[in-house]
C-alpha positions as CSV (number, residue, x, y, z in Angstrom):
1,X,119.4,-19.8,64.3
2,X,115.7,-20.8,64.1
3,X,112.9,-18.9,64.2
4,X,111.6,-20.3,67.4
5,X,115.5,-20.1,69.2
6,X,115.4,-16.4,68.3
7,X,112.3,-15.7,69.9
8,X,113.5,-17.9,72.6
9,X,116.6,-15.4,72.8
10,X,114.2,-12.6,72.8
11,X,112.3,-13.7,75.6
12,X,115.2,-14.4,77.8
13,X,116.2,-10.5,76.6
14,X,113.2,-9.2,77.8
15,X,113.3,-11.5,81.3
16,X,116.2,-9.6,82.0
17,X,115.1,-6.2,81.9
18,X,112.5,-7.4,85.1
19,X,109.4,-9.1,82.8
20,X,107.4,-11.4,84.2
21,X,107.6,-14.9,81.6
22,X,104.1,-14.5,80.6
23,X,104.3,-11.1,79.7
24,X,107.7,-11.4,77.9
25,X,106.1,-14.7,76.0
26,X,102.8,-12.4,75.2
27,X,105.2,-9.6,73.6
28,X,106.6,-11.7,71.8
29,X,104.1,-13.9,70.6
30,X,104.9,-17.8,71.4
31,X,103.5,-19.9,73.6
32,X,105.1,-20.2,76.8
33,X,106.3,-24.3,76.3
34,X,108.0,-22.8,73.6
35,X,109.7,-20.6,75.4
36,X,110.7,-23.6,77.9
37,X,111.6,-26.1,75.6
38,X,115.0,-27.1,75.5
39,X,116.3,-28.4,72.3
40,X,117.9,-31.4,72.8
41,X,120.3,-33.5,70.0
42,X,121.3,-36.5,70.2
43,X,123.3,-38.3,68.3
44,X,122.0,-41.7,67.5
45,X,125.4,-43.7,67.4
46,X,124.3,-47.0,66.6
47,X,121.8,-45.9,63.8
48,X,124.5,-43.8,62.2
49,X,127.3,-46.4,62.4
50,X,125.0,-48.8,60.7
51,X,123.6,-46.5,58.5
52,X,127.0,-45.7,57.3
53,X,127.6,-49.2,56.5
54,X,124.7,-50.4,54.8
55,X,125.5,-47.3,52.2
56,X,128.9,-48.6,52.4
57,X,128.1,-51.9,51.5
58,X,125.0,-50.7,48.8
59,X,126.4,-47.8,47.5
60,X,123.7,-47.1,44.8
61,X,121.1,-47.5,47.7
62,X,119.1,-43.7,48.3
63,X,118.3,-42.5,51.9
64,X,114.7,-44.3,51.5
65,X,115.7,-47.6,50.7
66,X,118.9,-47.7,53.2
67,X,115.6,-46.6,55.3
68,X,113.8,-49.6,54.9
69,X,117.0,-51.7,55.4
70,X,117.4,-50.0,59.0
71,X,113.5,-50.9,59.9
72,X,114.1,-54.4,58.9
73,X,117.0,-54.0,61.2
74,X,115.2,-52.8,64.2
75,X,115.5,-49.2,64.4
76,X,112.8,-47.1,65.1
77,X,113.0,-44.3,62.8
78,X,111.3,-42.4,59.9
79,X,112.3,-41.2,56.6
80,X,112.9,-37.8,57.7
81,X,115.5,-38.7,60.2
82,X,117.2,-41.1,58.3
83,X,117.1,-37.9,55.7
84,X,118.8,-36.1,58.5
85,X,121.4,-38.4,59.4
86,X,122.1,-39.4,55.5
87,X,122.7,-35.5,54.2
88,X,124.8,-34.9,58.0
89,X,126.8,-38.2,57.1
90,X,127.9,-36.5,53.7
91,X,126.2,-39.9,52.2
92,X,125.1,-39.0,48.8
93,X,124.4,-41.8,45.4
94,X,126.5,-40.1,43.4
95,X,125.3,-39.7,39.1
96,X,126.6,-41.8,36.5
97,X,128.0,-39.5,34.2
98,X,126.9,-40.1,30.7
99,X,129.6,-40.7,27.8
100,X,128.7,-37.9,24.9
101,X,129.6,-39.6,21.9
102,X,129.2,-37.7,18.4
103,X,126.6,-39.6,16.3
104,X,128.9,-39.7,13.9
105,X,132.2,-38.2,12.7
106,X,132.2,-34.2,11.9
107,X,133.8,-33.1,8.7
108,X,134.1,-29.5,8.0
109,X,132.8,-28.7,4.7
110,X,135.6,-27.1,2.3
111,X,134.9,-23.2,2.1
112,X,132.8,-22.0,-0.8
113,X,135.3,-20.8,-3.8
114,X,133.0,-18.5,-5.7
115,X,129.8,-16.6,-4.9
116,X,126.7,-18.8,-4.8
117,X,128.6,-21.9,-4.2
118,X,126.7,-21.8,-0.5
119,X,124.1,-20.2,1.5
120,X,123.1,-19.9,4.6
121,X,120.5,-19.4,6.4
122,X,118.9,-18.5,10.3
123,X,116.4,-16.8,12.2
124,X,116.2,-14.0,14.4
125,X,113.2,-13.1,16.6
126,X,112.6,-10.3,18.3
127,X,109.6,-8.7,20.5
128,X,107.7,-5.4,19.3
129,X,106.6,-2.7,22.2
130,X,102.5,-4.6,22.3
131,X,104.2,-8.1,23.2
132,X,103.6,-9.4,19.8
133,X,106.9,-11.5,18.2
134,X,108.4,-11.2,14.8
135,X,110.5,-13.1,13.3
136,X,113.1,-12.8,10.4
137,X,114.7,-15.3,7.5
138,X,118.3,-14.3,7.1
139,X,119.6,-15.6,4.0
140,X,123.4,-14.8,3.7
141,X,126.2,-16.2,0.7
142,X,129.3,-17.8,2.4
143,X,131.5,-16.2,-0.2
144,X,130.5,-13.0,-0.5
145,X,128.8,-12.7,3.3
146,X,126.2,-10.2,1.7
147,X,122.7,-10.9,2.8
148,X,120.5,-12.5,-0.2
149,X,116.8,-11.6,1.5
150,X,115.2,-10.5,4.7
151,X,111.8,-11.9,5.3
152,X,110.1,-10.1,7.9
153,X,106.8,-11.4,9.5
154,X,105.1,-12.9,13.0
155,X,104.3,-15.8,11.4
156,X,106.8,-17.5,8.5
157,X,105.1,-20.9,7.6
158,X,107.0,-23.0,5.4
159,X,104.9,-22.9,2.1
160,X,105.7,-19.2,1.9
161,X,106.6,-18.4,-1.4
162,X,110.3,-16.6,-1.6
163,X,110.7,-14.1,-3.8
164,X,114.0,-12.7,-5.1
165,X,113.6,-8.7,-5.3
């Protein structure tokens, strides 16, 4: 329900308990043609037969150009109606999905045999209690899985020297 058909309801209410329409319209604050209006909806037949099959026909057409198709047509009508009618009619341009291809084929790479055959490494930020960021360098041995270095700091530029304690 809209909010001008509930205030519509609420001035009916209030006409029934023995209010004159002015002074149910002044408590609750609308105008008294919008108190009288009477919503009507019609169903515009012909434009939404032919709008249905102009999207038929042009199926990668949006509501705007189908739009611009009826008005060459002869209809009468705006965007925001043909809007109206196109989302009612369940008319939508559905996406082209995308095809994910790999860039190229993945090989896993055989497991380290002995210790310092591989390393790895990764960040991990985090955020301190003033707002400020840190950041830290994991470096870990595949083999072994113990953790090589920890390089703490809110800024790790790349030409940091790395140290080996």
């Amino acid at each position: 329900m809209t909010p001008a058909a509930r205030r519509r309801a609420w001035v009916a209410a209030t006409k029934e308990l023995g209010f004159s329409e002015r002074r149910a319209c002044r408590l609750t604050g609308i105008h008294r043609s919008v108190a009288r209006y009477k919503p009507s909806k019609e169903v515009p037949t012909e434009l939404l037969t032919s709008l249905k099959e102009l999207a038929s026909e042009r199926r990668r057409f949006g509501y705007r150009r189908l739009g611009i198709m009826l008005r060459r047509e002869g209809f009468v009508v705006n965007h925001k109606k043909v809007y109206r009618l196109y989302r009612e009619a369940g008319l939508v341009v559905r996406r082209r999905k995308r095809k994910k291809l790999a860039g190229m084929e993945r090989v896993m790479p055989p497991l380290p045999e002995r210790r310092n055959q591989r390393w790895s490494m990764d960040f991990v930020q985090d955020g301190l209690a003033d707002g400020r960021r840190i950041r830290v360098l994991t470096l870990v041995d595949n083999y072994s899985r113990e953790c090589l270095a920890l390089e703490v700091g809110t800024s790790l530029p790349g030409e940091r020297r790395w140290r080996r304690s």
